[in-house]
PAVO-829090 format. One record per residue (C-alpha): x, y, z; residue in one letter. Coordinates in steps of 0.2 Angstrom, whole numbers, padded with zeros to 4 digits, always signed. Layout:
N
XYZa ...
//
This chain:
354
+0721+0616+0177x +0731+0625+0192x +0720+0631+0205x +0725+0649+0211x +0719+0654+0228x +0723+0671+0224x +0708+0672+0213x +0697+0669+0231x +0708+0682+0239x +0694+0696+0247x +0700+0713+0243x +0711+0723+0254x +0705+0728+0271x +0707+0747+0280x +0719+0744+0292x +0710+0758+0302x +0696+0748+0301x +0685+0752+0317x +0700+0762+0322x +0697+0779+0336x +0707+0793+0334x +0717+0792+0351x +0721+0811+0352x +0733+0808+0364x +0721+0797+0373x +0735+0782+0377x +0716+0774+0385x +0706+0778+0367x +0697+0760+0359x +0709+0755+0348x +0694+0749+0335x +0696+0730+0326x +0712+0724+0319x +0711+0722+0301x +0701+0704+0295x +0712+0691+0287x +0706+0679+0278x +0707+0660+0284x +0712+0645+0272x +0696+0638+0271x +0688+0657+0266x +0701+0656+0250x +0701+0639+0245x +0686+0628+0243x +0695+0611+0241x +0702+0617+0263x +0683+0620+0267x +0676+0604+0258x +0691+0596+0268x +0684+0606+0285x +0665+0599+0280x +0672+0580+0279x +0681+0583+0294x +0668+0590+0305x +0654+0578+0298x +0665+0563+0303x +0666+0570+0321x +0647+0569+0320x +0646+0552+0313x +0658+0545+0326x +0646+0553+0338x +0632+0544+0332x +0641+0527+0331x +0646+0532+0349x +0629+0535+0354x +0625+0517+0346x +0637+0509+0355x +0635+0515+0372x +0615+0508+0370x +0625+0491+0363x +0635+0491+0379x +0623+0491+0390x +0615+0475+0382x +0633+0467+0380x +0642+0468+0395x +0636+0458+0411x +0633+0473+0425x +0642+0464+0436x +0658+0460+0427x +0676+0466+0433x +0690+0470+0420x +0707+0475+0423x +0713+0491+0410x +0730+0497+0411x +0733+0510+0420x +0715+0512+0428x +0715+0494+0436x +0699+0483+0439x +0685+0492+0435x +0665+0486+0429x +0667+0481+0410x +0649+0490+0409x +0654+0506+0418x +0670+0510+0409x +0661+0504+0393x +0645+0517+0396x +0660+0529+0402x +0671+0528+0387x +0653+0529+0375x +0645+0543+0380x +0660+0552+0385x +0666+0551+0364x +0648+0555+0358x +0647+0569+0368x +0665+0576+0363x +0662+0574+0345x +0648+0583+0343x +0658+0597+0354x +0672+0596+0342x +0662+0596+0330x +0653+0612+0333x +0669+0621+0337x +0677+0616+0323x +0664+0623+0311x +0663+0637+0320x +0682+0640+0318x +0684+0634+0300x +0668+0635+0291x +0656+0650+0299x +0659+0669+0299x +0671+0677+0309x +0669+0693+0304x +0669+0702+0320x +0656+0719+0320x +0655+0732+0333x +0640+0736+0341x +0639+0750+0354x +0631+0745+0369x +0615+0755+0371x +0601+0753+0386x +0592+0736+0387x +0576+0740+0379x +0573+0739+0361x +0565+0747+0347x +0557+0739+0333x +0573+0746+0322x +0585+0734+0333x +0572+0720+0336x +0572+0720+0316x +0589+0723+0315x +0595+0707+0328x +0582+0697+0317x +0592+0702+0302x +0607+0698+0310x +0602+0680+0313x +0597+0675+0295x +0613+0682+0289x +0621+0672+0302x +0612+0658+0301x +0616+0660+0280x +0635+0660+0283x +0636+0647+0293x +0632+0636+0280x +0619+0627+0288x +0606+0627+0273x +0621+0626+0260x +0631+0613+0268x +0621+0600+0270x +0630+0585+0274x +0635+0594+0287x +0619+0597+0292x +0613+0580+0291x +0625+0574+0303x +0623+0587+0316x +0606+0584+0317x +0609+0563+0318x +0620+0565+0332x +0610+0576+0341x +0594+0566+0338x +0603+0550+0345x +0613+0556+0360x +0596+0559+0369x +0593+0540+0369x +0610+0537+0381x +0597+0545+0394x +0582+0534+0388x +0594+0517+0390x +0597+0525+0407x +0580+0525+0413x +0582+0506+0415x +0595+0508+0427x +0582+0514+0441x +0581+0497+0447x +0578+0478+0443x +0558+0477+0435x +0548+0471+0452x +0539+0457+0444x +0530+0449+0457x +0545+0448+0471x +0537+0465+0481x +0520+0457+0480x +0524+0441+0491x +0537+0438+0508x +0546+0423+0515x +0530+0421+0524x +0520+0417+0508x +0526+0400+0511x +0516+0397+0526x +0499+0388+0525x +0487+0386+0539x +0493+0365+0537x +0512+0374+0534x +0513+0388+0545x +0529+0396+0548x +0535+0399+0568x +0539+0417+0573x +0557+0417+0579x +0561+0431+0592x +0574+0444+0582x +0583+0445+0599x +0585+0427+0604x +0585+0420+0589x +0572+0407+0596x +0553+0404+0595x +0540+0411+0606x +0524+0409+0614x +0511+0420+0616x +0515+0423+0635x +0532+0429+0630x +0524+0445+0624x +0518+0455+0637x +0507+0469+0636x +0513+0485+0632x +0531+0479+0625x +0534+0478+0607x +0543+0464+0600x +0552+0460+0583x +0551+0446+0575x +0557+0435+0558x +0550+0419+0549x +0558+0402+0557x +0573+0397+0545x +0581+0414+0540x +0597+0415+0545x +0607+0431+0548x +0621+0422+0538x +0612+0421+0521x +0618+0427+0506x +0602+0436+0506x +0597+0438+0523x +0595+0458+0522x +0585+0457+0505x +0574+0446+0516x +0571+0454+0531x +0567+0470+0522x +0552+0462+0519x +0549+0447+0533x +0553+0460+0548x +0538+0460+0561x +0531+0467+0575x +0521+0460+0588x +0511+0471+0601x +0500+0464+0613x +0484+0474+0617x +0469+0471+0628x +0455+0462+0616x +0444+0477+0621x +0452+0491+0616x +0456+0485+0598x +0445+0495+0586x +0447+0484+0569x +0437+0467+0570x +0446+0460+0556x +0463+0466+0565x +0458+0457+0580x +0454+0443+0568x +0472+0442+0562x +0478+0442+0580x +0478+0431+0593x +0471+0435+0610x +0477+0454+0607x +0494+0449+0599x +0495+0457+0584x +0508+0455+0571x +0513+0471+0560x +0526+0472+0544x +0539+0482+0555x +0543+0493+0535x +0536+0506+0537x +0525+0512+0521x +0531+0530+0516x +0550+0526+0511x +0555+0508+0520x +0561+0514+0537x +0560+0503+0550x +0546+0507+0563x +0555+0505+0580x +0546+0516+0593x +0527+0511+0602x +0518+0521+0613x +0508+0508+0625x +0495+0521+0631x +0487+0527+0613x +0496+0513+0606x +0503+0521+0591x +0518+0518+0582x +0530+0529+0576x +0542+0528+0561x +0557+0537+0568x +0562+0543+0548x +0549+0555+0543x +0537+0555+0560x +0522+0543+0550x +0512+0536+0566x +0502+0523+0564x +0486+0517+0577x +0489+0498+0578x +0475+0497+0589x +0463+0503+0572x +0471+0492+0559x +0488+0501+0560x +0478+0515+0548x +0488+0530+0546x +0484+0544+0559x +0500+0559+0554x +0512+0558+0543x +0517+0557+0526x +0514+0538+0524x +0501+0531+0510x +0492+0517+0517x +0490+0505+0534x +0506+0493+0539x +0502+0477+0533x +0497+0463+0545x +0501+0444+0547x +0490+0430+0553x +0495+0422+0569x +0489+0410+0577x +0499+0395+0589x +0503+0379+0586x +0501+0361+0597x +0515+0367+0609x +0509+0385+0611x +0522+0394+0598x +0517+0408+0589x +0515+0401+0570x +0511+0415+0554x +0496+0403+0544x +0499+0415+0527x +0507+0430+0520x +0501+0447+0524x +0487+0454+0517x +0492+0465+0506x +0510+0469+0500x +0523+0477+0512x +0534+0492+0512x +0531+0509+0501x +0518+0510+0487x +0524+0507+0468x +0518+0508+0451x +0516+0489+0450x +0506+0488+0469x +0488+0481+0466x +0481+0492+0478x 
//
């Protein structure tokens, strides 16, 4: 059996429709042109065609979605790809690109083209009246919506449906699988420095940051402040800057007497003291000493620190004390590290055990 569109044909439209009578008036509202009817409003097999179409954007969107999270187990992060015209680029960057970027225009063309093929457009003039509202227009704008929200075919349609709500549920996840890029996990690499390695039968020497050789305890003088890294770390490493972010020291020297903190005068030697040089708000390094109060200021944010008291934090936005190494010297009078620092160095985090 034929099917005639003509039987789907609405009836004929005013073409006053909305119309103003001008009187003359060349700047009178013209009212609405008259309505005419799209394909898919006159033949169903157009609009079933229009429902495939927009649930397959949604459907691509969602193996989009499911891709992107794939592509960010798949590829290595730090693989380089050539792609013509683009050149080398990161295998996992262009893949999380090119991902996302589909799922989210799918669902977009999606929702424009249901909008343009499937929805109302019936356009209706409403004149513009002061913003507050009566309960005639709040019950009129509520009776607006359910007819939109009938028309659209959102109850009707429901393949449609379906898919707009599975792409939407899953694009949300690409943020999720994002989350894991704020950083390598910790583990147990913040809890312990290169000077972990030193032993009270092992220590470590303290090699002058400057010089690049060991020192005694007569080569700090009172007053100065001096910066300082574990024996054996080379500024040539591969790794050398991960290192020192966490070996860097610094070595005051104050009279025995007018160090507060027994056990920080216990970790010293004869009023050397050694500090972790990061500070413990963001990581800056603490570069500036006052030799009269004896405090130490991080140049970054202003945290100062009384090194004289167990480098407890006296103004500033900084969380806890500096960490501090055990020195001692060896046979030949250098200054050796006998253990790691007592606590973990740097800026706290969610892992930190205290």
């Amino acid at each position: 059996m034929s099917h005639d569109i003509s039987d789907n044909m609405p009836e004929a439209h005013d073409a006053s429709h909305g119309a103003v009578a001008t009187h003359g008036d060349p700047f009178a509202d013209p009212g609405l042109p008259a309505h005419e009817p799209r394909r898919t409003d006159i033949d169903e097999r157009a609009a079933k065609r229009a429902e495939r179409q927009v649930s397959l954007l949604f459907i691509v969107s969602m193996l989009a979605t499911i891709g992107f999270i794939a592509s960010y187990v798949v590829f290595p992060i730090d693989e380089i790809v050539y792609i013509f015209p683009i050149g080398h680029v990161s295998s996992l960057n262009f893949a999380l690109g090119l991902t996302l970027g589909v799922a989210l225009f799918c669902i977009g063309a999606g929702a424009v083209h249901w909008a343009r093929t499937l929805m109302s457009d019936h356009e209706l003039p409403a004149e513009r009246h002061p913003i507050e509202a009566d309960d005639e227009l709040r019950a009129d704008v509520i009776e607006q919506f359910k007819t939109g929200a009938a028309e659209s075919g959102f109850g009707r349609r429901k393949m449609l449906r379906n898919t707009l709500i599975g792409s939407m549920a899953l694009v949300p996840l690409s943020g999720v699988v994002l989350l894991r890029d704020l950083g390598p996990l910790p583990e147990q690499k913040l809890l312990h420095t290169g000077w972990d390695k030193a032993t009270p039968q092992n220590p470590i020497a303290l090699v002058n940051m400057n010089t690049n050789k060991p020192m005694k305890a007569e080569d700090i003088i009172q007053g100065s402040l001096t910066f300082a890294k574990p024996e054996g770390l080379e500024e040539d490493a591969e790794d050398f800057q991960v290192q020192i972010a966490k070996d860097a020291l610094m070595l005051v020297r104050i009279a025995p007497e007018d160090i507060k903190d027994n056990q920080s005068r216990e970790l010293g030697f004869e009023g050397i003291l050694a500090y972790s040089k990061i500070c413990t708000h963001v990581g800056c390094p603490i570069s500036l000493y006052e030799q009269q109060t004896h405090h130490a200021l991080c140049p970054c944010h202003q945290s100062t620190f009384d090194l004289a008291d167990g480098a407890r934090v006296i103004f500033g936005p900084a969380g806890h004390p500096l960490p501090q190494l055990k020195i001692t010297t060896d046979e030949q009078g250098y200054l050796v590290a006998t253990g790691d620092f007592d606590e973990p160095v740097g800026p706290s985090y969610w892992e930190r055990p205290r």
